[in-house]
C-alpha positions in Angstrom: 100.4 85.4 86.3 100.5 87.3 89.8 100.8 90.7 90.3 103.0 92.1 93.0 103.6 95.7 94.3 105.9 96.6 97.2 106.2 99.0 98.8 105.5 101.5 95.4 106.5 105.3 95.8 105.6 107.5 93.0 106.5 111.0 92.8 105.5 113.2 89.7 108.2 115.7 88.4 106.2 118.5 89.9 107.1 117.3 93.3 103.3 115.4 93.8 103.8 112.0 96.0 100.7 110.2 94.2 101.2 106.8 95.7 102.8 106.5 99.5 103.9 102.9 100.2 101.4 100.9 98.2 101.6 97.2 99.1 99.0 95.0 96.9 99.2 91.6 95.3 96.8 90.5 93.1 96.6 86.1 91.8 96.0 85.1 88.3 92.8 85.2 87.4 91.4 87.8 90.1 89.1 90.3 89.1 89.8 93.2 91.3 87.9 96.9 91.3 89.8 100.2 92.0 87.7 102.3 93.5 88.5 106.2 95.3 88.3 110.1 94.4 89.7 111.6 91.5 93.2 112.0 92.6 93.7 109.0 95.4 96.3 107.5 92.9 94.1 104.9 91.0 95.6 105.6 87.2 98.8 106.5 88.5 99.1 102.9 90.5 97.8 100.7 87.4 100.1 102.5 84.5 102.4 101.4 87.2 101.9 97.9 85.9 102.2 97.9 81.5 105.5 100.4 82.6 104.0 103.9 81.9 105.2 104.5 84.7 108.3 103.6 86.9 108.5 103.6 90.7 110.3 106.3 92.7 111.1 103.8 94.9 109.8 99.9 95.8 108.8 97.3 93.0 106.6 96.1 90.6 106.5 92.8 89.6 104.3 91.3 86.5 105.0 87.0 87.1 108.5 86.9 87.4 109.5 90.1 85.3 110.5 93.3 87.1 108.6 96.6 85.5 111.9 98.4 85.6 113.3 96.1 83.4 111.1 95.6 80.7 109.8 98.2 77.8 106.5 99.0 77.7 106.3 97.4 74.6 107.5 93.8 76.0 105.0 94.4 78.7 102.1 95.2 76.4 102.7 91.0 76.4 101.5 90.7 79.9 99.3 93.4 80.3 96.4 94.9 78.2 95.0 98.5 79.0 91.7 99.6 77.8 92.4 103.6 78.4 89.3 105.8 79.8 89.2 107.7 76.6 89.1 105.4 73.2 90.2 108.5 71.1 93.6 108.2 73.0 93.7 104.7 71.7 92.3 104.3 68.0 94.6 104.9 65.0 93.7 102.3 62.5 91.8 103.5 59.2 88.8 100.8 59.9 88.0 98.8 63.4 89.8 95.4 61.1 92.9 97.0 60.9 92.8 98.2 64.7 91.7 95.1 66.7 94.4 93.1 64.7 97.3 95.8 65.4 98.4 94.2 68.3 98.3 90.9 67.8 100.8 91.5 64.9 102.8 93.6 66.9 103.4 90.8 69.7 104.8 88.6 66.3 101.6 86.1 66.4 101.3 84.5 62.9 98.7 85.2 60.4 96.4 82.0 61.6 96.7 83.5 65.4 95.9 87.1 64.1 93.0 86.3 62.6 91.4 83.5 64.9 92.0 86.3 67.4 90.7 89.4 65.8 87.9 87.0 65.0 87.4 86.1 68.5 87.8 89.5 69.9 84.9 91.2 67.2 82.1 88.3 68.3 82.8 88.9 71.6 82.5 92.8 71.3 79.2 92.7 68.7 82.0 94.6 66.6 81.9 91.5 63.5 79.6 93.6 61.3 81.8 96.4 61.2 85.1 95.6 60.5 85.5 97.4 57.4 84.2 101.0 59.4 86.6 103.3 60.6 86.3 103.5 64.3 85.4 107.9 63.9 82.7 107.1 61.8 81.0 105.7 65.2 79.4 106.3 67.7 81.3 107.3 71.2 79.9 104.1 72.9 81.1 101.9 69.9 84.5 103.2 69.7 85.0 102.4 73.1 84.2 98.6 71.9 86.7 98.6 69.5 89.1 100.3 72.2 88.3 97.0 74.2 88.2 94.1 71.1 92.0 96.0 70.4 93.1 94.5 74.0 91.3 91.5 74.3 92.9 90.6 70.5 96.0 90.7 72.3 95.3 87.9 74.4 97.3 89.3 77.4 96.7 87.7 80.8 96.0 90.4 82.3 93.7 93.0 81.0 92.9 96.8 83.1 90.1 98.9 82.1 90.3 102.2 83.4 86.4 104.0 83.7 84.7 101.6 81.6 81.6 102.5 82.0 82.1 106.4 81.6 79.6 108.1 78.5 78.0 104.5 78.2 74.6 103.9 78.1 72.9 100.5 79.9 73.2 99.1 76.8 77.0 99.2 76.2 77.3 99.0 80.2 75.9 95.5 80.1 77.7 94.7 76.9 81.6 95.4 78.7 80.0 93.0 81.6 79.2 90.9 79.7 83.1 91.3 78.3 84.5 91.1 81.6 82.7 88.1 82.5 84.0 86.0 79.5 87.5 87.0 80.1 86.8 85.7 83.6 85.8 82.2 82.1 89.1 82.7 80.5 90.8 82.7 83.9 92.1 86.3 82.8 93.1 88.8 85.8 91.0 92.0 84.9 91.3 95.2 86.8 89.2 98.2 86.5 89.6 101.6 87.8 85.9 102.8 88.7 83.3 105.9 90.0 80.5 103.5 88.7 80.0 101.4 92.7 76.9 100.0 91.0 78.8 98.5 88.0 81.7 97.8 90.9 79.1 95.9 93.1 77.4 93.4 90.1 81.1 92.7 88.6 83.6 92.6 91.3 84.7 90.2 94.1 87.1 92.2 95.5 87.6 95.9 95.9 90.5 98.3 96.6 89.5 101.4 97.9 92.2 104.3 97.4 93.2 108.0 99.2 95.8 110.1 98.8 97.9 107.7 97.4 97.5 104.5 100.1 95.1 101.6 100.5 92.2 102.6 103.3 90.6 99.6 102.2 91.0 95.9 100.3 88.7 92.8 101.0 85.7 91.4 99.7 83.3 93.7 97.9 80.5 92.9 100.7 83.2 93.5 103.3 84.4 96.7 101.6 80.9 98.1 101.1 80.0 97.8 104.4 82.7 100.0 105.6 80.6 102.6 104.9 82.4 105.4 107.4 85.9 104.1 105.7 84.7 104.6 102.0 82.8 108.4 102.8 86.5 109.5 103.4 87.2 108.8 99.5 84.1 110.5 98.6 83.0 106.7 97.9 79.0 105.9 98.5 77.9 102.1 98.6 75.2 101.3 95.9 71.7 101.9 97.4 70.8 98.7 97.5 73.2 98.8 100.5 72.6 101.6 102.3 69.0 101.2 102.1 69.9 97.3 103.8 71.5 99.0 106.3 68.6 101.7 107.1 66.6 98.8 107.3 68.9 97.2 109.8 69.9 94.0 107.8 72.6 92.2 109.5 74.1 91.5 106.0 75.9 94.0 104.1 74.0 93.4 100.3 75.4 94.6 97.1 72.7 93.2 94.8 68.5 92.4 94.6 69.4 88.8 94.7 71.5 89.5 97.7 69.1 92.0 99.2 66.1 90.1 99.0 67.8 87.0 100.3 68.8 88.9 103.4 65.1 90.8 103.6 63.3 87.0 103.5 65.6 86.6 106.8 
């Protein structure tokens, strides 16, 4: 299911212009990083695309299906959103209850509830606590069950906004290792991030935001080498690349494995 933005305006009541002409199109099954200061128009672009938002002007297209059309609840169909803070998100008396909301909500039957539920608790290491409620855990584990309540929807196309925000390595490699399954799954994930480092391990392609337009969009190796470019959105490659680059590596690295490749060279 493609993702297609033209030409997208958006101006807050207040008289703000938070996006300026974004043009961006994004195939099924791309997993695509959002990257840019606080305030280049990153949350405000993707709540564009479950209708939390509707343009000022130009178009947003989920597949066939205009934004401006559609309710945010039919949308919810096409589009999971994993919000930055799970406490904005959880409802349910116990994490059973609120990973299996939504599925019943987009009118699956019972068997489809539960072999999704099921699903979406292995993959979050959330199956031994479906009876908790999600307040009676930690911070880091509520922001699981924030993510097993999308994935249970089984949306084709899944955003996370900060993911990795108040996580520990732990939990940081547990949401890769989240992200990387959906990918099997030839799901289109999108993630608004700070975290480059997370960015860099996770992501093929990056869009780099400011002041509401796109400085940047490519490959992440591409991207991060535009060093100059990304210091205008207050944007610093991970250090395994700058450190390539003080050591005058003709290939812009994002990783060891890519770093020590280019250093046997």
């Amino acid at each position: 299911m493609n993702i297609e933005i033209k030409d997208l305006h958006f101006t807050y009541p207040g008289g703000l212009e938070a996006l300026c002409g974004v043009s961006l199109r994004i195939d099924s099954g791309e997993q695509v990083a959002i990257v840019g200061q606080n305030g280049a128009g990153k949350t405000t672009l993707v709540k564009h695309l479950n209708g939390l938002l509707q343009p000022t002007s130009g178009q947003v297209l989920i597949g066939d299906w205009d934004t401006t059309k559609y309710s945010v609840a039919k949308l919810a169909s096409r589009v999971g959103y994993v919000f930055q803070n799970p406490d904005e998100q959880l409802f349910s008396k116990n994490v059973g209850a609120e990973v299996a909301f939504g599925p019943r909500n987009l009118t699956f039957s019972n068997e489809q509830v539960q072999a999704l539920v099921k699903d979406a608790l292995a993959l979050t290491d959330l199956a031994d606590k479906t009876e908790t409620n999600p307040y009676d855990l930690s911070a880091a584990w509520r922001k699981m069950v924030a993510l097993a309540s999308i994935i249970s929807m089984d949306t084709d196309i899944v955003i996370f906004d900060e993911p990795t925000t108040g996580q520990d390595a732990v939990n940081i490699a547990r949401i890769a290792v989240v992200m990387a399954e959906l990918r099997k799954r030839n799901k289109t994930v999108i993630t608004i991030t700070h975290d480059i480092d997370f960015c860099a391990e996770n992501f093929e392609r990056v869009v780099a935001l400011s002041h509401g337009k796109i400085l940047l969009d490519g490959k992440t190796n591409d991207v991060l080498g535009q060093d100059e470019i990304l210091a205008t959105t207050y944007v610093d490659p991970p250090q395994l690349t700058r450190l390539g680059k003080r050591l005058g590596l003709k290939e812009t690295v994002r990783d060891e494995e890519e770093f020590l490749a280019a250093l046997q060279k």
